[in-house]
Structures are given as structure tokens and as C-alpha cells.
N, CA, C and O atoms as a Maestro MAE file, in Angstrom:
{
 s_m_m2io_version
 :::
 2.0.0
}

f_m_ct {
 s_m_title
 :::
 protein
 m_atom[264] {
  # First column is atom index #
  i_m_mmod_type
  r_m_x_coord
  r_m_y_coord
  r_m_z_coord
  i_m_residue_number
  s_m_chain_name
  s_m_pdb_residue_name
  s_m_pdb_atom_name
  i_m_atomic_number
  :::
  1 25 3.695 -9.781 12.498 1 A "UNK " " N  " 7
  2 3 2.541 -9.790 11.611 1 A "UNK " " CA " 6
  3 2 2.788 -10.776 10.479 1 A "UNK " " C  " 6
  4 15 3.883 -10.814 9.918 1 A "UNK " " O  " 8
  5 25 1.895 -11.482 10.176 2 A "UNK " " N  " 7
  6 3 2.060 -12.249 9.034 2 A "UNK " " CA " 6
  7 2 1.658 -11.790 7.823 2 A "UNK " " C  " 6
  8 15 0.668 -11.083 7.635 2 A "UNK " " O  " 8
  9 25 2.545 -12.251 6.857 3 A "UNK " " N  " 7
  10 3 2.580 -11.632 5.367 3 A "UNK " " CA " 6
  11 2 1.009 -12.021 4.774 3 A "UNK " " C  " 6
  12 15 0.571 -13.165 4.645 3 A "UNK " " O  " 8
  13 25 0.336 -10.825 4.473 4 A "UNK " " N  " 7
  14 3 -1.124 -11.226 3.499 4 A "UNK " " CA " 6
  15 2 -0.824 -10.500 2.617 4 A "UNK " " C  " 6
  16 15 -1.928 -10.068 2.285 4 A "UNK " " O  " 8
  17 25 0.269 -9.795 1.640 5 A "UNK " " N  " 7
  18 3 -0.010 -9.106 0.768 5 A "UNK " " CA " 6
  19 2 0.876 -9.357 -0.332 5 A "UNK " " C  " 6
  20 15 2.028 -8.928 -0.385 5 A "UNK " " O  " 8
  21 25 0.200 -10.211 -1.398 6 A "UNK " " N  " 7
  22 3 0.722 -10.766 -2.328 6 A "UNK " " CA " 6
  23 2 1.650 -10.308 -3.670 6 A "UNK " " C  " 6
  24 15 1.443 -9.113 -3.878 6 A "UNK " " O  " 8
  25 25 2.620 -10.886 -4.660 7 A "UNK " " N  " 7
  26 3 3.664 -10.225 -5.452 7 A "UNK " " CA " 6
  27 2 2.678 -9.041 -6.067 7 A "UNK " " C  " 6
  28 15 3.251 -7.952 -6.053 7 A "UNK " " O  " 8
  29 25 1.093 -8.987 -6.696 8 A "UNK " " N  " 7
  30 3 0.592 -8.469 -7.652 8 A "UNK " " CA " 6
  31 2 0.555 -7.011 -6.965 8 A "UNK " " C  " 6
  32 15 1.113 -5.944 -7.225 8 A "UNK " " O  " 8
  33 25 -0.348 -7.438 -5.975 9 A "UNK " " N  " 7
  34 3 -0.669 -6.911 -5.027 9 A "UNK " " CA " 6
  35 2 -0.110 -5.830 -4.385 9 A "UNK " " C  " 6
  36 15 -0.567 -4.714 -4.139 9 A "UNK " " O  " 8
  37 25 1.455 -6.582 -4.045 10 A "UNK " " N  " 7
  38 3 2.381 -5.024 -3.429 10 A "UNK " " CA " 6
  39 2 3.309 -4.354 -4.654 10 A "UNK " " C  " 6
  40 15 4.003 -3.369 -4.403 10 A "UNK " " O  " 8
  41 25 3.285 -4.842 -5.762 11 A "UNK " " N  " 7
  42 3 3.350 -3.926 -6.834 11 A "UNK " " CA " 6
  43 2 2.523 -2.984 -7.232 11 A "UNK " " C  " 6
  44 15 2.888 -1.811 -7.315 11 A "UNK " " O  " 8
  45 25 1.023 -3.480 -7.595 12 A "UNK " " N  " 7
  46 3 0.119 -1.825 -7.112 12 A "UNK " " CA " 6
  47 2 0.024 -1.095 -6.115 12 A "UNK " " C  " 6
  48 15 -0.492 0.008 -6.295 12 A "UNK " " O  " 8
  49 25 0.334 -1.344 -5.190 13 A "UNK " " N  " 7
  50 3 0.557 -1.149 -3.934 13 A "UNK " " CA " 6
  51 2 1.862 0.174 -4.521 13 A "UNK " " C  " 6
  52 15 1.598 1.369 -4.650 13 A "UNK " " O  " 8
  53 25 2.899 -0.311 -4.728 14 A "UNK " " N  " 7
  54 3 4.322 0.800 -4.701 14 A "UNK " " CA " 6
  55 2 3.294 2.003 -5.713 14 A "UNK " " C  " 6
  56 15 2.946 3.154 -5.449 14 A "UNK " " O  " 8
  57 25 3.083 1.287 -6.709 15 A "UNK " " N  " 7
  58 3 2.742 2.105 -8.272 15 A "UNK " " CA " 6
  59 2 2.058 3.240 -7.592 15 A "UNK " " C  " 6
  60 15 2.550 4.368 -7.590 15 A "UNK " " O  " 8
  61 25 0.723 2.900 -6.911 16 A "UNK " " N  " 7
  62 3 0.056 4.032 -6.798 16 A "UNK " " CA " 6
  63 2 0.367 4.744 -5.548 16 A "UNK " " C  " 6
  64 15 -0.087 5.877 -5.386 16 A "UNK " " O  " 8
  65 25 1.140 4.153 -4.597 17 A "UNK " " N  " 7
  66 3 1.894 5.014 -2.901 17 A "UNK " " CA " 6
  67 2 2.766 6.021 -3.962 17 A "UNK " " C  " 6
  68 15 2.761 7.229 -3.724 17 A "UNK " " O  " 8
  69 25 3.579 5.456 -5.235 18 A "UNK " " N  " 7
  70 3 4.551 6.273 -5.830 18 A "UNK " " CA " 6
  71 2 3.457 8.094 -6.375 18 A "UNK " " C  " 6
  72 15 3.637 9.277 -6.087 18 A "UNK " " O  " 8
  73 25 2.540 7.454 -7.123 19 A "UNK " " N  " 7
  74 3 1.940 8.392 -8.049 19 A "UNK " " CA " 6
  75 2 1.135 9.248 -6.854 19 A "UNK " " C  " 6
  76 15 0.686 10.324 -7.249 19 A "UNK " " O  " 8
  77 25 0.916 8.956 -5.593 20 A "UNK " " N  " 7
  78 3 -0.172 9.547 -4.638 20 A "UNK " " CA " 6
  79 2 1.208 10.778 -3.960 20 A "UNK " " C  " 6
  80 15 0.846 11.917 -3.666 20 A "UNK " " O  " 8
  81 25 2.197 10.511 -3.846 21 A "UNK " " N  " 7
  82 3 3.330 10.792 -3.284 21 A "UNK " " CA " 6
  83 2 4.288 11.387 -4.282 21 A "UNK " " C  " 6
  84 15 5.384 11.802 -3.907 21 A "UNK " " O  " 8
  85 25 3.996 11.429 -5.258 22 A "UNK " " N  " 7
  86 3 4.577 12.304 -6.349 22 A "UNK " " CA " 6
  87 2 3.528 13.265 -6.645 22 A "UNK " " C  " 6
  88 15 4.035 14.330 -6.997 22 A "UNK " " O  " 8
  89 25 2.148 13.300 -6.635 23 A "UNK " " N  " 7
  90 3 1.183 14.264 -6.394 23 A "UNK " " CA " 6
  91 2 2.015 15.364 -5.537 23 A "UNK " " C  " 6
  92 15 2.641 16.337 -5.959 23 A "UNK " " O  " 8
  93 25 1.826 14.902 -4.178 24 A "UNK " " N  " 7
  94 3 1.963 15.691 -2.885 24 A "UNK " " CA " 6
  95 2 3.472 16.559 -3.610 24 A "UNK " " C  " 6
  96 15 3.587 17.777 -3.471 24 A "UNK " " O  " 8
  97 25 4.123 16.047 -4.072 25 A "UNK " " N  " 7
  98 3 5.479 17.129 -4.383 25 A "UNK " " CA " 6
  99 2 5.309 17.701 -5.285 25 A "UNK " " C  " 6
  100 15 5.927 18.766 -5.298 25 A "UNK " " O  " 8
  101 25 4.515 17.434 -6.419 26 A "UNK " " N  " 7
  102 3 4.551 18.280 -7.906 26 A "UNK " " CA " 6
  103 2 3.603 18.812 -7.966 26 A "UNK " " C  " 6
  104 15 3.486 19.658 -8.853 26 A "UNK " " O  " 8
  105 25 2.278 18.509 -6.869 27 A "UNK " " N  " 7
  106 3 0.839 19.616 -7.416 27 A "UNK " " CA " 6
  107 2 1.074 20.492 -6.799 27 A "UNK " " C  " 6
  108 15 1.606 20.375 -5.695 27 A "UNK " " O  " 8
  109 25 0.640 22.016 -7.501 28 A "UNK " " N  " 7
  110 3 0.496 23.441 -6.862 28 A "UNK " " CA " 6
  111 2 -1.038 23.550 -6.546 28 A "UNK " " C  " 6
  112 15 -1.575 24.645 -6.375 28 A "UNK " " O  " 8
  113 25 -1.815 22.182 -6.468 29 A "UNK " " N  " 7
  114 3 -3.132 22.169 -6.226 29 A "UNK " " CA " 6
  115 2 -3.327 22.577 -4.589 29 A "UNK " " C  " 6
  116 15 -2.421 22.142 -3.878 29 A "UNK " " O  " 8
  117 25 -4.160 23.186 -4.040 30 A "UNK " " N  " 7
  118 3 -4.564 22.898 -2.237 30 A "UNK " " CA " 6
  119 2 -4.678 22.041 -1.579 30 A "UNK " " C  " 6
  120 15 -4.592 22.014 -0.351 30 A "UNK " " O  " 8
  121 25 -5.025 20.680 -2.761 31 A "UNK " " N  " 7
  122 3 -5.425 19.577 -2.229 31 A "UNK " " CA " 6
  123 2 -3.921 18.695 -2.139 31 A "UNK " " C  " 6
  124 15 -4.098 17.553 -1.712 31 A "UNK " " O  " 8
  125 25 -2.687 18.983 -2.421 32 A "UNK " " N  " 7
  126 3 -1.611 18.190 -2.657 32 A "UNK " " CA " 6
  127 2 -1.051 17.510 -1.532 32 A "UNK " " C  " 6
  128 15 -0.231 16.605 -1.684 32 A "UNK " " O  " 8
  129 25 -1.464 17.910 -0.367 33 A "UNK " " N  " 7
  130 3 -1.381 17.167 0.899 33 A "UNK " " CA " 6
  131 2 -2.014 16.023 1.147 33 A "UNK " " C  " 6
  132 15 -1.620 15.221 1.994 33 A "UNK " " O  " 8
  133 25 -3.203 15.836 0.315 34 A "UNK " " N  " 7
  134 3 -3.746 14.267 0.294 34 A "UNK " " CA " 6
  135 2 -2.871 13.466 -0.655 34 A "UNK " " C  " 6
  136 15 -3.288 12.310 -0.741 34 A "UNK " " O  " 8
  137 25 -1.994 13.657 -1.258 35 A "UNK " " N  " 7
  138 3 -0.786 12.690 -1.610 35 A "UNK " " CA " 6
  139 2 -0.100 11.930 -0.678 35 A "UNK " " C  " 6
  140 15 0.366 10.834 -0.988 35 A "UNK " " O  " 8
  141 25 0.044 12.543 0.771 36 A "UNK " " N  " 7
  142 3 0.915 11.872 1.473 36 A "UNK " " CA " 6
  143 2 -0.086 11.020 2.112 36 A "UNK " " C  " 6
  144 15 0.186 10.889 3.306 36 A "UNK " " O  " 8
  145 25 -1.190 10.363 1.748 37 A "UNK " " N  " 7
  146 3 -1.682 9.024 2.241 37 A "UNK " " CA " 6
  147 2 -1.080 8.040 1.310 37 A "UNK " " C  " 6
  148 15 -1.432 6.861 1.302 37 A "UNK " " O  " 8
  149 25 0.281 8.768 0.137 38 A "UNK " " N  " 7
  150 3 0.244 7.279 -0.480 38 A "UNK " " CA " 6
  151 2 1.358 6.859 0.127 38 A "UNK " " C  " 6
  152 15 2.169 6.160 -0.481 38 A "UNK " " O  " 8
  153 25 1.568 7.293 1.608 39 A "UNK " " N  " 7
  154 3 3.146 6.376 2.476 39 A "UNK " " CA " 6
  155 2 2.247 5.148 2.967 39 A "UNK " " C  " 6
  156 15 2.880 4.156 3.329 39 A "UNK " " O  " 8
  157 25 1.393 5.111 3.004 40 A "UNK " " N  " 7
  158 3 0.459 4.115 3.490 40 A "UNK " " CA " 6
  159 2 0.666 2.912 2.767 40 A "UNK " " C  " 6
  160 15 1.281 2.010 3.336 40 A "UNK " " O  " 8
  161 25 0.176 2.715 1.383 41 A "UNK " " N  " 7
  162 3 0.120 1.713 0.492 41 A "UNK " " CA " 6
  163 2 1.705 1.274 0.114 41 A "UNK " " C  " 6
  164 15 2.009 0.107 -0.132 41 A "UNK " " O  " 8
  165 25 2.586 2.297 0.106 42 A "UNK " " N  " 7
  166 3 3.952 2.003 0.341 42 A "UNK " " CA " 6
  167 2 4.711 1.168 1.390 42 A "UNK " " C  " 6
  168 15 5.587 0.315 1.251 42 A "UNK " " O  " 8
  169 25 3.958 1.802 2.755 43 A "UNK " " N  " 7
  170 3 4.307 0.966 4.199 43 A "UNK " " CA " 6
  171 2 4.296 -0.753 4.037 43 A "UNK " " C  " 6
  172 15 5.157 -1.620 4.189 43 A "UNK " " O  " 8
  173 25 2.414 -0.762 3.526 44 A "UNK " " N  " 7
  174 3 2.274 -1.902 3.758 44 A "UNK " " CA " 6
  175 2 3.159 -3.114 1.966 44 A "UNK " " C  " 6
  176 15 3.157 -4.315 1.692 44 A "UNK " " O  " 8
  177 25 3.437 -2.506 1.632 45 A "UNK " " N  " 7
  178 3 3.705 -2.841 0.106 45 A "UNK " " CA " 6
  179 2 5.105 -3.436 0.668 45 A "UNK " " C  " 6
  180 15 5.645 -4.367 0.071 45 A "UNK " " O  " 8
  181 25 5.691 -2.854 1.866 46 A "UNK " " N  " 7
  182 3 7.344 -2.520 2.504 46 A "UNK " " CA " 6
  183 2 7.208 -3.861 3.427 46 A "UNK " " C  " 6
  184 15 7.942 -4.833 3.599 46 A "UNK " " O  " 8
  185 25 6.593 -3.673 3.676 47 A "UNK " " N  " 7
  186 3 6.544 -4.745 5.356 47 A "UNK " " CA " 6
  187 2 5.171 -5.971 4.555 47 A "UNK " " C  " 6
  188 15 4.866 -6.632 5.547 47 A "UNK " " O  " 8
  189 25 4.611 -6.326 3.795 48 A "UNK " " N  " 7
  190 3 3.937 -7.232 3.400 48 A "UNK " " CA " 6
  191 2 2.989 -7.583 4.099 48 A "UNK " " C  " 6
  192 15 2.482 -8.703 4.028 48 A "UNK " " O  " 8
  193 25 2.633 -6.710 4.839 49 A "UNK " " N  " 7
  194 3 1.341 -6.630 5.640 49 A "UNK " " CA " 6
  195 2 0.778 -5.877 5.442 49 A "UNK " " C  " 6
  196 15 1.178 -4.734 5.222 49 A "UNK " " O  " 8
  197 25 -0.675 -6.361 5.454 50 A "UNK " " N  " 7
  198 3 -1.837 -5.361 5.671 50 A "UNK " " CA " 6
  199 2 -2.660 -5.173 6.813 50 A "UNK " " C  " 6
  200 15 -3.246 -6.134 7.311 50 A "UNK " " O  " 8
  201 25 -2.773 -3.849 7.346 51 A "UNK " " N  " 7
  202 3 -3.640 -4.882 8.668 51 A "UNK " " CA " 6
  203 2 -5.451 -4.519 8.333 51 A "UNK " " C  " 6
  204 15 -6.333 -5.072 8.989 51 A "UNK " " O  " 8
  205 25 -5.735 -3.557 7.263 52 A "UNK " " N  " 7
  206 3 -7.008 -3.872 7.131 52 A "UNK " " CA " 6
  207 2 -7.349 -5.346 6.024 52 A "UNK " " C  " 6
  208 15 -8.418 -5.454 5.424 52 A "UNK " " O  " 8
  209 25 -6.896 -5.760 5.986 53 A "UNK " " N  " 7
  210 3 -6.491 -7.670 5.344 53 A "UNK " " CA " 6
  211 2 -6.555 -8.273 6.104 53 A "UNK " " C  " 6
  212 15 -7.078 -9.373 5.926 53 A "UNK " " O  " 8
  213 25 -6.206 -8.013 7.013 54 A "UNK " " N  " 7
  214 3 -5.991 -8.884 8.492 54 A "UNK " " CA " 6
  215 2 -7.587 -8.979 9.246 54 A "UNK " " C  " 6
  216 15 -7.992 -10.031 9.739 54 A "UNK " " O  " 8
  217 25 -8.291 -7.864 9.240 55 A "UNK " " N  " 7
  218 3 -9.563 -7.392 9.745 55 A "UNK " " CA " 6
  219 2 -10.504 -8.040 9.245 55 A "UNK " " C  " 6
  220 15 -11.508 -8.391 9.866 55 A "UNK " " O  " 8
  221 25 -10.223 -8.307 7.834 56 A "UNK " " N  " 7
  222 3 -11.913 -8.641 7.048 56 A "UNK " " CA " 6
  223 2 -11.182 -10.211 6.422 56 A "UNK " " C  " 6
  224 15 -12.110 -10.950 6.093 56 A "UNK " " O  " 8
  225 25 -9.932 -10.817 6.206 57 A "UNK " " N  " 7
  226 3 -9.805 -12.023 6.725 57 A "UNK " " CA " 6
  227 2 -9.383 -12.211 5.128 57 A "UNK " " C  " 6
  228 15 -9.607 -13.369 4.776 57 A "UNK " " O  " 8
  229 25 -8.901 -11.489 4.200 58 A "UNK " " N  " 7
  230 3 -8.295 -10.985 2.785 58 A "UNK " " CA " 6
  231 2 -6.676 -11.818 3.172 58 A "UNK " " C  " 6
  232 15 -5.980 -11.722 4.183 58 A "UNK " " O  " 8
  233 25 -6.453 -12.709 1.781 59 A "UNK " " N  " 7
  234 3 -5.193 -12.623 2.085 59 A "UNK " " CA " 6
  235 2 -5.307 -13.120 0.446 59 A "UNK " " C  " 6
  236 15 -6.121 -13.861 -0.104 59 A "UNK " " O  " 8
  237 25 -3.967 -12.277 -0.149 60 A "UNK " " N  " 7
  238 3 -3.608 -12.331 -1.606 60 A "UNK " " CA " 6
  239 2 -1.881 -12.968 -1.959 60 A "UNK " " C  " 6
  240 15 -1.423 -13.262 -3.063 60 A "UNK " " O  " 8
  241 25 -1.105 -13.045 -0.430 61 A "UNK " " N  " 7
  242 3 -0.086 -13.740 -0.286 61 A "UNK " " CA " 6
  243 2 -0.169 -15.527 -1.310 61 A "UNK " " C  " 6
  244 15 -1.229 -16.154 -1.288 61 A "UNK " " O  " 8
  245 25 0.676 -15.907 -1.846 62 A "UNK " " N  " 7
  246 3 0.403 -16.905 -2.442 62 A "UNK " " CA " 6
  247 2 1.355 -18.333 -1.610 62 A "UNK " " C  " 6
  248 15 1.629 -19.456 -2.033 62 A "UNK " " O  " 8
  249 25 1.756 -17.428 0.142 63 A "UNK " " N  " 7
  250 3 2.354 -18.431 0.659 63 A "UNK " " CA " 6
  251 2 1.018 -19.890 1.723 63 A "UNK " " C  " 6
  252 15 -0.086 -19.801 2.258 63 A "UNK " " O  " 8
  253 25 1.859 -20.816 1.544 64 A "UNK " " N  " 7
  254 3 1.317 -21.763 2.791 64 A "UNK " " CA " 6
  255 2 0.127 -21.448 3.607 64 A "UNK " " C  " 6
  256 15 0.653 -20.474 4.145 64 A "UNK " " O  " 8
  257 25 -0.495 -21.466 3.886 65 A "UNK " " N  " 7
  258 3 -1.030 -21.265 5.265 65 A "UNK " " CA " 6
  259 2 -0.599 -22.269 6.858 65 A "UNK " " C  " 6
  260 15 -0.594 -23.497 6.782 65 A "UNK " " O  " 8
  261 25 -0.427 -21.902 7.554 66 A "UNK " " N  " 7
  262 3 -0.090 -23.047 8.855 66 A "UNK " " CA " 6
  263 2 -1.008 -23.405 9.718 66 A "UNK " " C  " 6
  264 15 -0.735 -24.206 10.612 66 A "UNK " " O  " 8
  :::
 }
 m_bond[263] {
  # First column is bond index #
  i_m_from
  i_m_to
  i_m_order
  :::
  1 1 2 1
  2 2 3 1
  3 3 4 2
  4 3 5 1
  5 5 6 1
  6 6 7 1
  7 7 8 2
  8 7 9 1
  9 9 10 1
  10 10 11 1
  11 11 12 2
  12 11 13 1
  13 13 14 1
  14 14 15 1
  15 15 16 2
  16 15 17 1
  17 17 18 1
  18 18 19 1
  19 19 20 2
  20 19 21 1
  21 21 22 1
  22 22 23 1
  23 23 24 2
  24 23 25 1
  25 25 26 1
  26 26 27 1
  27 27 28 2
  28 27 29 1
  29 29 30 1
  30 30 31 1
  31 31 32 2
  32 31 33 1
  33 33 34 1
  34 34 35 1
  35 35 36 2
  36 35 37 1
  37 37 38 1
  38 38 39 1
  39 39 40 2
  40 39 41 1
  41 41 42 1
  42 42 43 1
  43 43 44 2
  44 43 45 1
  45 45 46 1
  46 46 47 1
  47 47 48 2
  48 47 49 1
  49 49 50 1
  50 50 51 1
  51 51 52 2
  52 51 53 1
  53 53 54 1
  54 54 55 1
  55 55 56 2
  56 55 57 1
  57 57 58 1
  58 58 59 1
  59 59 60 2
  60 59 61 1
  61 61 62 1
  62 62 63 1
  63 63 64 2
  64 63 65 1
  65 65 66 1
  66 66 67 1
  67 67 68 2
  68 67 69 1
  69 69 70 1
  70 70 71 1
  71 71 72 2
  72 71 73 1
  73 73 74 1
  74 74 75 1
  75 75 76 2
  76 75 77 1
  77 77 78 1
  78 78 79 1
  79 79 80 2
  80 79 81 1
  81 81 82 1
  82 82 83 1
  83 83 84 2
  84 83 85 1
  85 85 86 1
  86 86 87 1
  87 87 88 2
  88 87 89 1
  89 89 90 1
  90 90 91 1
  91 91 92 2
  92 91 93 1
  93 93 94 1
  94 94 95 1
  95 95 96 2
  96 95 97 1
  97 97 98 1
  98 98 99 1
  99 99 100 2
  100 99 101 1
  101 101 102 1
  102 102 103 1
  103 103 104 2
  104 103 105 1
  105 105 106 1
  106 106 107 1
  107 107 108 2
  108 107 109 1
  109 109 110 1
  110 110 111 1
  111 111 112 2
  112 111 113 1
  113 113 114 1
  114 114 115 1
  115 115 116 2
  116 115 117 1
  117 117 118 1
  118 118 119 1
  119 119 120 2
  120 119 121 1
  121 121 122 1
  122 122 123 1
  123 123 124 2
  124 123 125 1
  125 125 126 1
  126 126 127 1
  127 127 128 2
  128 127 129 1
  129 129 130 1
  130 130 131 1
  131 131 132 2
  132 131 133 1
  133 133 134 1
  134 134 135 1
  135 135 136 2
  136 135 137 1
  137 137 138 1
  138 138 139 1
  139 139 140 2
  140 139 141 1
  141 141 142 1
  142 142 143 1
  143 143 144 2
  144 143 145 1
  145 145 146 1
  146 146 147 1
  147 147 148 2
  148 147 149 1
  149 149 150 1
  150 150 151 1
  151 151 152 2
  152 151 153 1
  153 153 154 1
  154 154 155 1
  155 155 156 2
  156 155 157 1
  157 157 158 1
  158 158 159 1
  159 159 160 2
  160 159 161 1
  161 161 162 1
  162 162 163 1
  163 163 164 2
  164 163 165 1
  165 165 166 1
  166 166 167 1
  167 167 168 2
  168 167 169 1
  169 169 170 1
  170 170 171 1
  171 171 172 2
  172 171 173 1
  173 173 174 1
  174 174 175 1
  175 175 176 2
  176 175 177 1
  177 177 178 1
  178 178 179 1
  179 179 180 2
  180 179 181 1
  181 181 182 1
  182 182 183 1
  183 183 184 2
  184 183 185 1
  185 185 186 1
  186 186 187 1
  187 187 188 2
  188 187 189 1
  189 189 190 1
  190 190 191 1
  191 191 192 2
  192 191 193 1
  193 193 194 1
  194 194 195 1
  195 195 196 2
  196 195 197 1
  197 197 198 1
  198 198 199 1
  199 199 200 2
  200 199 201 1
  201 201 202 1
  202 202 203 1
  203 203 204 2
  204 203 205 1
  205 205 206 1
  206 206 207 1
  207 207 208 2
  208 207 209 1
  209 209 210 1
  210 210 211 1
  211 211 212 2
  212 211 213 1
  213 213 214 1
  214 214 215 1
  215 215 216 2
  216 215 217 1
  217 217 218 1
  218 218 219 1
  219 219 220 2
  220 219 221 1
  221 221 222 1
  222 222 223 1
  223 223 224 2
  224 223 225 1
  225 225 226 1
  226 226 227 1
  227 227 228 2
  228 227 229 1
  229 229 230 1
  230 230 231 1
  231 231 232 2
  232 231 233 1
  233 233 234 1
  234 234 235 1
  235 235 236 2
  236 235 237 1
  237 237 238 1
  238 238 239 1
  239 239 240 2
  240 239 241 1
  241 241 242 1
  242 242 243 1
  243 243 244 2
  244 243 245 1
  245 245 246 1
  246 246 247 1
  247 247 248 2
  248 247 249 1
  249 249 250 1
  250 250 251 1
  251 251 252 2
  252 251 253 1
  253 253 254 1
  254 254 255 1
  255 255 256 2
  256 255 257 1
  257 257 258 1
  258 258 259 1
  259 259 260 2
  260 259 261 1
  261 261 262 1
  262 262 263 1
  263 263 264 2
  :::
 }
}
């Protein structure tokens, strides 16, 4: 996969996978299981891909194109 997900980018990316995923462990809410969608924004934050970026043709990478 090629990298579309740029320095700014996969720093909000960690920030809010962190705060969605620190939900899921610290809320005594019902809803605290929707925290663990923030492994998602983490994944792609990890591997510098996005693949809904890839879909709609988004790229925030500040490398080359070939």
C-alpha cells in the first residue's frame, strides 16, 4: 500500500485512536466499547495508510508522487 497519510495527519490520527481507546478502559459508561474503534485511526496512523484515502483519491502524505 502506498503511504497517503501525512506527518499532521497521523499525529491526530494517534491523539484521538489514544483518547477513543483510553475511553474504552476508563469509562464505566455502556457505551465504552465504542472506544475500541480508536485501534483503527491508530492502525492506519501505524502503517501510513489509509485505505478510505485511497477510495475517494485524498492524499495528505507530503511525499513525491511517481
Amino acid at each position: 500500500m502506498p503511504s497517503n497519510v501525512g506527518g499532521i495527519d497521523r499525529i491526530l490520527r494517534i491523539v484521538v485512536g489514544l483518547a477513543l481507546v483510553a475511553f474504552a478502559f476508563f469509562s464505566t459508561s455502556s457505551y465504552a466499547w465504542l472506544g475500541w474503534i480508536g485501534v483503527v485511526p491508530l492502525l492506519t496512523a501505524a502503517l501510513g495508510s489509509c485505505p478510505a484515502y485511497s477510495l475517494i483519491g485524498l492524499n495528505t502524505c507530503p511525499m513525491k508522487k511517481s
